[in-house]
MINUSE-657706 format. One record per residue (C-alpha): residue number from 0; y, z, x. Coordinates in pm, whole numbers, plus 50000, padded with zeros to 5 digits. Example, Ala and Ser with C-alpha at 12.3 -4.5 7.8 and 13.67 -1.06 7.14 Angstrom:
<atoms>
ATOM; 0; 49550; 50780; 51230
ATOM; 1; 49894; 50714; 51367
</atoms>
This chain:
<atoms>
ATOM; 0; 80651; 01138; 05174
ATOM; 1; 80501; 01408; 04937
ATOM; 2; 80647; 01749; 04962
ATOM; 3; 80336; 01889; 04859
ATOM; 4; 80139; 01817; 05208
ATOM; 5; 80073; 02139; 05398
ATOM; 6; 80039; 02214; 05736
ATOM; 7; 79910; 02547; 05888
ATOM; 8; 80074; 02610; 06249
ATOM; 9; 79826; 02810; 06471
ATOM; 10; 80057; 03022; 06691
ATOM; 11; 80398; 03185; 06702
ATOM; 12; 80561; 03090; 07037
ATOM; 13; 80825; 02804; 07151
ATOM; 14; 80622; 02529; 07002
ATOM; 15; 80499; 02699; 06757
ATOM; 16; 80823; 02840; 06639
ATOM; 17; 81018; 02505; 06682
ATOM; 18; 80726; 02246; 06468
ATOM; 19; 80731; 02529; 06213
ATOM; 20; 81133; 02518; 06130
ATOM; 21; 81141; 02156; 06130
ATOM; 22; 80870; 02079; 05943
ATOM; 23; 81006; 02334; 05663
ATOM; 24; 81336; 02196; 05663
ATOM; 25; 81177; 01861; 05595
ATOM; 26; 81041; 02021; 05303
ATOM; 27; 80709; 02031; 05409
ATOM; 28; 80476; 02381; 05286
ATOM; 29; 80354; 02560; 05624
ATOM; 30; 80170; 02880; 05687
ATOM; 31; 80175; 02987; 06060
ATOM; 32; 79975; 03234; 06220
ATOM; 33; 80021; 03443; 06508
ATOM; 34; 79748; 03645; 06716
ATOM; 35; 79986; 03928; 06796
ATOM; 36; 80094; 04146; 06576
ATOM; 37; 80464; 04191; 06719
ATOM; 38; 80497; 03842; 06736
ATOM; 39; 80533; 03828; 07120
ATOM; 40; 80874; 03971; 07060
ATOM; 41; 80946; 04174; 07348
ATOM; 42; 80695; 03996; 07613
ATOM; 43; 80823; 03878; 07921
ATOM; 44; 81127; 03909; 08135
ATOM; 45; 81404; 03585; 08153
ATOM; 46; 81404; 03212; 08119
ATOM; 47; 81530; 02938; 08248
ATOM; 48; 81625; 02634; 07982
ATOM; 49; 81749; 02381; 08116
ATOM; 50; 81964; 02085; 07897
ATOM; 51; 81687; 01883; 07744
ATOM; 52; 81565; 02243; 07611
ATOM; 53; 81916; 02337; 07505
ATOM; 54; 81886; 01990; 07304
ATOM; 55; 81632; 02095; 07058
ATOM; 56; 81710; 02439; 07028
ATOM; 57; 82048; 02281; 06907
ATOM; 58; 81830; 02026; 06646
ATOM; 59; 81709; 02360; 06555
ATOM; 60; 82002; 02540; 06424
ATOM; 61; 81970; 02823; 06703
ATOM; 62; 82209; 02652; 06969
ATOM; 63; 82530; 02914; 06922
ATOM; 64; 82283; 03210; 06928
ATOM; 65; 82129; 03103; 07230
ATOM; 66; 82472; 02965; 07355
ATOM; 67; 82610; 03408; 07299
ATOM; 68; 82327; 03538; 07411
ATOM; 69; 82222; 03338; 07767
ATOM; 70; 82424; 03278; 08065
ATOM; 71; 82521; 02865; 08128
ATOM; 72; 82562; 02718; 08497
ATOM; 73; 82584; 02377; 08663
ATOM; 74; 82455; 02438; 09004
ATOM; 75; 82183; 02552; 09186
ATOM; 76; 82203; 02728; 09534
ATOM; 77; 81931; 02706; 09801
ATOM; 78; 81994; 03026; 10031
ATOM; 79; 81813; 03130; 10431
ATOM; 80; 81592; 03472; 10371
ATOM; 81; 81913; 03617; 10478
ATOM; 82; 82102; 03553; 10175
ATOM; 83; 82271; 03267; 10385
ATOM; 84; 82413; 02995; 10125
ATOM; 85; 82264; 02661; 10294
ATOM; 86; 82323; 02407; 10009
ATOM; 87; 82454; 02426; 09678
ATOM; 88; 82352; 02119; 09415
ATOM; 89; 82499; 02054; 09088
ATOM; 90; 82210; 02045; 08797
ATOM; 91; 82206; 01716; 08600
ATOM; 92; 82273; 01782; 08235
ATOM; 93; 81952; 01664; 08150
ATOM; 94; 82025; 01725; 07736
ATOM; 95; 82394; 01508; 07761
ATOM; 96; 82718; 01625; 07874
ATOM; 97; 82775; 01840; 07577
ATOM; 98; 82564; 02114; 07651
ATOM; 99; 82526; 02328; 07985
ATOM; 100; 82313; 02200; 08298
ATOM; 101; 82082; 02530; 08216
ATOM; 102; 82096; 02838; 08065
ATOM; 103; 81949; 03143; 08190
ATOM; 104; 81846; 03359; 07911
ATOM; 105; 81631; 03673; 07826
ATOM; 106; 81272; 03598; 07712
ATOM; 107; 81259; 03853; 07423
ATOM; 108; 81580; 03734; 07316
ATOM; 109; 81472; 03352; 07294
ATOM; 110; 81186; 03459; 07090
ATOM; 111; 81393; 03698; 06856
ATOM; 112; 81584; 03370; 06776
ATOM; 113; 81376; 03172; 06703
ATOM; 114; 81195; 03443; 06509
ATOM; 115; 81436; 03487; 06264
ATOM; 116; 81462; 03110; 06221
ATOM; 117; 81121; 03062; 06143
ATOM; 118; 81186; 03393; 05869
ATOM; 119; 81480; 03207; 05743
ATOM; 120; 81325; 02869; 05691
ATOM; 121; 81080; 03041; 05455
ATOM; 122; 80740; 02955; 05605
ATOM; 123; 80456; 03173; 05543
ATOM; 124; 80349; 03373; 05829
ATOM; 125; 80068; 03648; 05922
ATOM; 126; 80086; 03837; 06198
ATOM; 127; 79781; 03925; 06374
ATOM; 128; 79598; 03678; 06230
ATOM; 129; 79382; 03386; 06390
ATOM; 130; 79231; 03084; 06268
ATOM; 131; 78831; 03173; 06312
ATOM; 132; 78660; 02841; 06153
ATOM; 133; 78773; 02496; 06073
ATOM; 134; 78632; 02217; 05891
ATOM; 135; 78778; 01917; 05868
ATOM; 136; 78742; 01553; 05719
ATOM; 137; 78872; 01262; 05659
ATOM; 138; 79214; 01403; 05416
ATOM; 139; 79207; 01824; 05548
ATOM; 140; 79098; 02127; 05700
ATOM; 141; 78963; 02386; 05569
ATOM; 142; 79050; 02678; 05761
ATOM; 143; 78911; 03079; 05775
ATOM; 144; 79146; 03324; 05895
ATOM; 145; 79036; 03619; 06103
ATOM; 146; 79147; 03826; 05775
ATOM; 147; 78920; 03682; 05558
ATOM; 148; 79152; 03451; 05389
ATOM; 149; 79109; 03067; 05340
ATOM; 150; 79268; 02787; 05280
ATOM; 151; 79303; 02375; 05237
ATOM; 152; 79557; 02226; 05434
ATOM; 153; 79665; 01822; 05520
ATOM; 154; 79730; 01881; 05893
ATOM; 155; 79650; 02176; 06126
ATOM; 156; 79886; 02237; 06448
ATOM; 157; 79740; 02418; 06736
ATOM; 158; 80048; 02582; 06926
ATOM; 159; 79811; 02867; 07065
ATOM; 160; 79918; 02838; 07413
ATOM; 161; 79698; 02770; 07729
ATOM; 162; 79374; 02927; 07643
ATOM; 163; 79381; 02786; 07329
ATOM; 164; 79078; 02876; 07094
ATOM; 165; 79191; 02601; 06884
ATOM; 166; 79141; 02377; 07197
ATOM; 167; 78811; 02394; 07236
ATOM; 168; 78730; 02448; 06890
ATOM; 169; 78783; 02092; 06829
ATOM; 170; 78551; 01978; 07122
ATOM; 171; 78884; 01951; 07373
ATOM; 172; 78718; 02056; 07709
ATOM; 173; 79024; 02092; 07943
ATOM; 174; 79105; 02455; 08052
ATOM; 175; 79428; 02587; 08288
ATOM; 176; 79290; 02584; 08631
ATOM; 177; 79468; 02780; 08902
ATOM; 178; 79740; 02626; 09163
ATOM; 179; 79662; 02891; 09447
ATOM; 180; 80020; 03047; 09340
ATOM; 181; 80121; 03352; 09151
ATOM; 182; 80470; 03447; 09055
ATOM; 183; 80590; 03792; 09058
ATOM; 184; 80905; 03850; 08746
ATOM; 185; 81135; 04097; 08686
ATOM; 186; 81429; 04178; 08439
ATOM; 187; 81717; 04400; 08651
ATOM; 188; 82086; 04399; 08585
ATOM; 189; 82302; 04137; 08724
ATOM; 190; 82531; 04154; 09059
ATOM; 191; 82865; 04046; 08990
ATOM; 192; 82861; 03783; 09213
ATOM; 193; 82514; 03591; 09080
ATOM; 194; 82604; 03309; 08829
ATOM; 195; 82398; 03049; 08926
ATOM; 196; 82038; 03031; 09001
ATOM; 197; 81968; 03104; 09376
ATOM; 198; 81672; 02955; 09543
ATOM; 199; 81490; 03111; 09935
ATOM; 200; 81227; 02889; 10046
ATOM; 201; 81033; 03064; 10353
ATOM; 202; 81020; 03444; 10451
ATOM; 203; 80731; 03651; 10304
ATOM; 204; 80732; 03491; 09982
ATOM; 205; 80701; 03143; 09915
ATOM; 206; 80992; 03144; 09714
ATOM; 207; 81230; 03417; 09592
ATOM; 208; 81497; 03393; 09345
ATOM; 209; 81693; 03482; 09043
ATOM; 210; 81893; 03352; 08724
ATOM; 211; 82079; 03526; 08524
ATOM; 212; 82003; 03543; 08190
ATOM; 213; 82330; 03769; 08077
ATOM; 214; 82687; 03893; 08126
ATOM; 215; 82442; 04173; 08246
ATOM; 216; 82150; 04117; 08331
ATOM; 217; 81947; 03819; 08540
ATOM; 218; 81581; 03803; 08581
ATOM; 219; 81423; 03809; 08940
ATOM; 220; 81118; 03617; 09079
ATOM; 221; 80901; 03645; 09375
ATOM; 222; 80656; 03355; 09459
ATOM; 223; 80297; 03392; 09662
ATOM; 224; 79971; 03271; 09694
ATOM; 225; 79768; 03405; 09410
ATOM; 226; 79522; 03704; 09439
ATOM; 227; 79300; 03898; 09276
ATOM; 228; 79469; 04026; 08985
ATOM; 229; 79167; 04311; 08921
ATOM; 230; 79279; 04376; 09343
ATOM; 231; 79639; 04460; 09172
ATOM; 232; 79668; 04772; 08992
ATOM; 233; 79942; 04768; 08740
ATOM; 234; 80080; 05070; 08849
ATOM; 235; 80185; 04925; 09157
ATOM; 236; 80334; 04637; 09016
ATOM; 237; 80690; 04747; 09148
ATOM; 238; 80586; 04828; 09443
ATOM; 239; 80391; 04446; 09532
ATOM; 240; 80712; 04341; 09443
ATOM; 241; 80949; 04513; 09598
ATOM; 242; 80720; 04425; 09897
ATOM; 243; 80781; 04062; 09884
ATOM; 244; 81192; 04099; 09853
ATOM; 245; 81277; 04376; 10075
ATOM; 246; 81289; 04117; 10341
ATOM; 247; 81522; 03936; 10158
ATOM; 248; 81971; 03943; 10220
ATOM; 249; 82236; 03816; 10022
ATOM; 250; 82197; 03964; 09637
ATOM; 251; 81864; 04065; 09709
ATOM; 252; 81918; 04419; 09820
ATOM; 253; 82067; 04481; 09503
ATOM; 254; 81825; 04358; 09306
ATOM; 255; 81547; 04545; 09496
ATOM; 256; 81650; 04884; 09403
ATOM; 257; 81612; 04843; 09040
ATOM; 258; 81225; 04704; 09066
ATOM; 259; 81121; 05064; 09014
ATOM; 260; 80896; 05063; 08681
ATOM; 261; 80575; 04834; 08732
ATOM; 262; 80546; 04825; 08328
ATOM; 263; 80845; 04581; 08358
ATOM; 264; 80727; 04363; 08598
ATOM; 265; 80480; 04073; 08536
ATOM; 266; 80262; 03885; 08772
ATOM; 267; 80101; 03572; 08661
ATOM; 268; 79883; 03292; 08806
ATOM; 269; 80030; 02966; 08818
ATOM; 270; 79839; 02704; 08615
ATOM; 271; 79814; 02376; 08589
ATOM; 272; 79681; 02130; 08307
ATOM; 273; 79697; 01795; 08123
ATOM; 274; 79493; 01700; 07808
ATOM; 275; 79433; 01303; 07918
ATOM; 276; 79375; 01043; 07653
ATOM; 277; 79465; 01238; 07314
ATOM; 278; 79583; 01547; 07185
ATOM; 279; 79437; 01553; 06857
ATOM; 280; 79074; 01525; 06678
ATOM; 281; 79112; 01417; 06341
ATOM; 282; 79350; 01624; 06136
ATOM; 283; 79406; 01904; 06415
ATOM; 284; 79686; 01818; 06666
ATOM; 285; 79767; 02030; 07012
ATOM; 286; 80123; 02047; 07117
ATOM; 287; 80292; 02286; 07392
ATOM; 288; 80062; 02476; 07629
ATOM; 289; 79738; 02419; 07457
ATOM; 290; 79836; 02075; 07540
ATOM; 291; 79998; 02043; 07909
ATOM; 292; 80080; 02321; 08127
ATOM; 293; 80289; 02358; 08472
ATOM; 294; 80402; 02572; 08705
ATOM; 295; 80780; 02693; 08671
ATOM; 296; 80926; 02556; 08975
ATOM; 297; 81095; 02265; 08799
ATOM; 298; 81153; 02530; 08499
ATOM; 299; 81048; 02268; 08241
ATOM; 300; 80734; 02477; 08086
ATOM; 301; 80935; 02570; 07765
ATOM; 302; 81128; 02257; 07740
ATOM; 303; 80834; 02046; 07694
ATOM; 304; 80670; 02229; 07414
ATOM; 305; 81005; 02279; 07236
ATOM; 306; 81007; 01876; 07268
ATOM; 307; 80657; 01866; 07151
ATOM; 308; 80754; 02027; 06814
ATOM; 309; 81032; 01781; 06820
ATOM; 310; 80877; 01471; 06821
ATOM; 311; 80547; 01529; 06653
ATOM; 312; 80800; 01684; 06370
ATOM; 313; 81023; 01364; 06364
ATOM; 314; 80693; 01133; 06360
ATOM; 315; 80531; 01361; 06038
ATOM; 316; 80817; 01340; 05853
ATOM; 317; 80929; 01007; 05898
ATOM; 318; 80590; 00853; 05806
ATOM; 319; 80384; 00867; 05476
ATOM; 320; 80090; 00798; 05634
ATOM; 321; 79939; 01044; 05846
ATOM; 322; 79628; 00887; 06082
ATOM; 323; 79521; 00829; 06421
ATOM; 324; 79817; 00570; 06460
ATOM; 325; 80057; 00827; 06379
ATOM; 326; 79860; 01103; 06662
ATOM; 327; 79779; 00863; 06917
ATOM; 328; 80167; 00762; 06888
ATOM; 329; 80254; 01076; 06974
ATOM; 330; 80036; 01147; 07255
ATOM; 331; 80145; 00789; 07416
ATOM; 332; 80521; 00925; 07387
ATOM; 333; 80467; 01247; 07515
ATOM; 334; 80194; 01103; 07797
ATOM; 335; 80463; 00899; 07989
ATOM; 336; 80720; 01239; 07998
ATOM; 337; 80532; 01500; 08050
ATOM; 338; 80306; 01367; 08330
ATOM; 339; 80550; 01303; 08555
ATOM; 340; 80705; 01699; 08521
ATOM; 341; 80349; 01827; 08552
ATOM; 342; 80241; 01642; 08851
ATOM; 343; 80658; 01699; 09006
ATOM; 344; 80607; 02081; 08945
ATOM; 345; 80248; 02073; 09131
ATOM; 346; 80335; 01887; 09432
ATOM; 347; 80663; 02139; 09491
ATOM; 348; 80407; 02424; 09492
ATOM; 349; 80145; 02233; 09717
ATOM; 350; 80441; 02117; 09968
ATOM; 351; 80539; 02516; 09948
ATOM; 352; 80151; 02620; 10004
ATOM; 353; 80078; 02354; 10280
ATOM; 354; 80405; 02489; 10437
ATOM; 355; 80565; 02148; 10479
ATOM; 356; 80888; 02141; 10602
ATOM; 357; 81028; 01817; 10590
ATOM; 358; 80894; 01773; 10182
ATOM; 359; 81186; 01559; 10010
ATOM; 360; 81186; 01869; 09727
ATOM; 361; 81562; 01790; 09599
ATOM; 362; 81475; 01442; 09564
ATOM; 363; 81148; 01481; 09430
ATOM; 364; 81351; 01729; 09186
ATOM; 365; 81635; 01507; 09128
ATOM; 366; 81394; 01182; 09031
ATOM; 367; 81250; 01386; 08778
ATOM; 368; 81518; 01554; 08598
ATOM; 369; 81671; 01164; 08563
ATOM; 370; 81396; 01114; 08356
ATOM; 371; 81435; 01438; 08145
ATOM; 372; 81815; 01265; 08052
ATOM; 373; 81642; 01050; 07845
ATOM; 374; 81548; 01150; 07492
ATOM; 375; 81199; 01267; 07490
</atoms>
C-alpha cells in the first residue's frame, strides 16, 4: 500500500489517540486535530480499563507506562450500604492471562500517555482546531479547518466523541440520548485497605463505589437518577456528592471527607447510543463515541474505542484498496461486539432504575465479558 495516502484524524481522545499512532507507525501521513486547546489533558477524574483495553494499549507501545502508573486487580467486591463485604468475584482477564483483570488508572494520566505517543509517532497535530467543511468524492476529502487552513486527504476519521460535529456533518442522524442516570466522580486519595474495585447497590444512590487508580490515589463514584444539570450549581458539586455517600460504611467515610472542592468533581448524564447499519459515508469513517456510546457500569466505554482504532487501523493497512468493502467490513466486525456491551451496560442501569431485585446482574456481567476474551 502507498505510503503517500493521508488521513486526517478529527479528535484527540482514546480513539483518536490510538488510530493516529498506528496508522503512523504503518507509515501512513496523518494530521489530527483536536477542539481543545490543552488537549483534554487534565479532564476528568479515574478510569477503569479493563484487559481487552490493557490489550491495545499494549499493541500501542504504552503498556509499561500505563502498567507504573495505574493500579491492577483481579476481583471485584459487591459490599451492603454499610460497607458490609457480601460477595467478592474474580474479573475474567478479558485481554489473556498476561495482562491484569483491570487496571484502575487516573484519567489525566491515560491521556498524558497516550499524548506523548501520538508526539512521538510524529503525526501532525493542531490544537484547537476543528474541521469546519468537508467535501468529499469518490478518491478524498477536502477539508477546511476552523483556522483557515485546508487540505486534500485519502480518508478522514471522525474520533470527535459523542456529539460529534463530524457525525452529522456527513448526514449520520443518531445523537446520545439520556438513560435517566447520572454519575457523580471524584479523584481523593486512596485508603490503605481499597485495592480492588468495590461495588453498593441500594441506599441513596443507585450505586456507589470506587477503584483505585494509584499507590495513592482511587477515584470515587456516586450513581442517581439524572437531573437537571442547570438545577445543579457547580459550586455545590461537593456538596451533592457528599450527599449521596455520607450514608455510606466501610471505606466510604474516608473517602467522604476529602469531596470538599466541587471544581474536582464531575457529574455527567449517562448516555446511550448505537450508529445501526454503517459507520461511514464515503471516505469519512466514525469510530469511538461518535460511533457507539454506553453507560460505565460494565466499564467498557474506553475499551471499545481503543478497539475501534485497532481494527479499523489493522483493516487500512493491511488492504490497498480502500472502499465500501473495506468500511462496511469494519462496521460488521465491530456491530456483533459492541452491541452486545451497549445493550449489557443499559439493561444493568434499567434493572438499577426499575429497582429490581432479583436482576441476574453478575451473570448478565459475566456473559458479556466472555465475549470481550475474544479478540475484537
Amino acid at each position: 500500500m502507498s505510503k503517500a495516502r493521508t488521513v486526517l484524524v478529527i479528535g484527540g481522545g482514546a480513539a483518536g489517540n490510538a488510530v493516529t499512532i498506528l496508522l503512523r507507525r504503518a507509515g501512513l501521513a496523518v494530521d489530527l486535530v483536536e477542539a481543545r486547546a490543552d488537549w483534554n489533558a487534565t479532564a476528568g477524574s479515574g478510569i477503569t480499563l479493563q484487559g481487552n483495553a490493557l490489550r491495545v494499549l499494549r499493541e500501542l507501545g504504552v503498556w509499561d507506562r500505563v502498567e507504573a502508573s495505574g493500579f491492577g486487580f483481579g476481583s471485584v467486591g459487591i459490599t451492603a450500604p454499610d460497607g458490609t463485604v457480601l460477595h467478592v468475584q474474580d474479573d475474567l482477564r478479558t485481554g489473556g492471562d498476561d495482562l491484569p483483570a483491570t487496571v484502575g488508572m487516573q484519567r489525566p494520566q491515560l491521556q498524558r500517555i497516550l499524548i506523548d505517543a501520538v508526539r512521538a509517532s510524529g503525526a501532525s497535530v493542531r490544537l484547537g482546531t476543528s474541521a469546519e467543511i468537508l467535501d468529499q468524492d469518490a478518491d478524498g476529502v477536502s477539508v477546511r479547518l476552523s483556522d483557515g487552513t485546508e487540505g486534500r486527504y485519502d480518508l478522514v476519521i471522525a474520533a470527535d466523541g459523542l456529539g460529534s460535529a463530524t457525525r452529522a456533518a456527513i448526514g449520520i442522524s443518531d445523537k446520545p440520548e439520556p438513560t435517566g442516570m447520572a454519575i457523580w466522580r471524584v479523584a481523593a486519595p486512596r485508603p490503605a485497605g481499597v485495592t480492588r474495585t468495590d461495588l453498593a447497590y441500594g441506599g441513596p444512590a443507585y450505586i456507589a463505589g470506587y477503584c483505585p487508580t494509584s499507590e495513592n490515589t482511587l477515584y470515587a463514584y456516586a450513581v442517581e437518577a439524572n437531573r437537571d444539570r442547570a438545577s445543579i450549581p457547580a459550586a455545590e458539586y461537593a456538596d451533592e456528592m457528599r450527599r449521596l455517600t455520607r450514608h455510606y460504611g466501610g471505606f466510604w467515610p474516608e473517602i467522604t471527607e476529602h469531596i470538599t472542592d466541587p471544581a474536582k468533581v464531575n457529574y455527567t448524564w449517562f448516555d446511550r447510543m448505537l450508529v445501526e447499519g454503517s459507520w461511514h459515508r464515503g471516505r469519512v469513517v466514525l469510530v469511538g463515541d461518535a460511533a457507539h456510546c454506553c453507560p460505565p457500569t460494565l466499564a467498557q466505554g474506553a475499551a471499545l474505542s481503543l478497539e475501534d482504532a485497532w481494527v479499523l487501523a489493522q483493516l487500512l493497512t493491511g488492504s490497498d484498496t480502500w472502499d465500501d468493502a473495506l468500511f462496511q467490513a469494519y462496521y460488521e466486525r465491530r456491530i456483533q461486539r459492541v452491541r452486545p456491551v451497549v445493550e449489557a451496560s443499559v439493561q444493568i442501569g434499567q434493572w438499577q432504575l426499575d429497582g429490581v431485585r432479583d436482576a441476574d446482574v453478575p451473570g448478565l456481567m459475566g456473559r458479556t465479558m466472555t465475549l470481550l476474551r475474544e479478540l475484537p
